[in-house]
N, C-alpha and C positions, 0 to 999 in steps of 0.2 A: 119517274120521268113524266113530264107533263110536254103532250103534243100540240104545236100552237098552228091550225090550220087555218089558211086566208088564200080565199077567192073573189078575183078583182072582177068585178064587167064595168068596161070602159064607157066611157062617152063617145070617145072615137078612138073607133079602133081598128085603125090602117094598122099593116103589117109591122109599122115603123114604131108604132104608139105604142107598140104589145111589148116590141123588143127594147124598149125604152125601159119600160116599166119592171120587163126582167131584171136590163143593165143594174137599173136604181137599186132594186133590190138585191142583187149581189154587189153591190157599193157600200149599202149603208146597213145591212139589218144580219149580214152571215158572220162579222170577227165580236161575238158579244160571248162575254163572262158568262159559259154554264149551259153553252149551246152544243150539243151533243153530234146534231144532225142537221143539214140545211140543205134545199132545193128549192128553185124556182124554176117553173117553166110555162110556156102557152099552153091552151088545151091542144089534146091530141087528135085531130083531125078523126083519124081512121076507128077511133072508138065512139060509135056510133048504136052502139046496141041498146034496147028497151031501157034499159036499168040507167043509163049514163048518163049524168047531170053534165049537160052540156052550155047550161047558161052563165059562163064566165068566159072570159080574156086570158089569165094569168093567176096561175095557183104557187101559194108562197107555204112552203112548210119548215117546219122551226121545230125540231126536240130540243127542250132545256132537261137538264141535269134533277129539276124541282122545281115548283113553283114560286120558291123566291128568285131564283133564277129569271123566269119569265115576268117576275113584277118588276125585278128592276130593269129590264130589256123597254117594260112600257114607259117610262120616263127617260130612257136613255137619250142624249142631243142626236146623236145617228139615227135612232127612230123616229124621234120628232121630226127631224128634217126631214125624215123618205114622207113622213106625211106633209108637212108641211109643202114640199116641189110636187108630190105627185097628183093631191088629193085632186086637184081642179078638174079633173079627167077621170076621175073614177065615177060610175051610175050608181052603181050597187057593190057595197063587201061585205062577204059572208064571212065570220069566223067560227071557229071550229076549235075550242079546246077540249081536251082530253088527259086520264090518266094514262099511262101503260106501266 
């Protein structure tokens, strides 16, 4: 299984922008061939402790099935688009692949 992690920090980012960006991504990037697993959500306010990487907006997580799986997700027209409508608004994205 290959884990596809993405954390967004906004340009602006009103309460309204955050939960845009969740919408989007439960729009365009959770019904793909060989996605196991799916979650988007804001950061969690109340987790605040030393260790917690608190410099994003909206964290997008994706298990694929393998990683052909997640190569064809990356040219998919649903993913092009969620970048395509969103990116204007994004500062910084971190991604985060992995085995498990």
């Amino acid at each position: 299984m290959l884990v596809h992690d993405v954390f967004f920090t906004l340009e602006d980012a009103a309460p309204a922008r955050i939960d845009e960006l969740v919408a989007a991504c439960h729009k365009y990037l959770k019904n793909h061939p060989g996605v196991e697993f799916f979650a988007a959500g804001k950061v969690g306010s109340e987790f605040a402790r030393p260790v917690n990487d608190r410099m994003y907006h909206v964290a997008l997580h994706v298990a694929f099935t393998d990683k052909a799986a997640h190569d064809v997700y990356q040219t998919a027209p649903d993913h092009l688009k969620f970048i395509d409508e969103n990116k204007p608004n994004w500062r910084q994205v971190r991604v985060f692949d992995s085995y498990c």
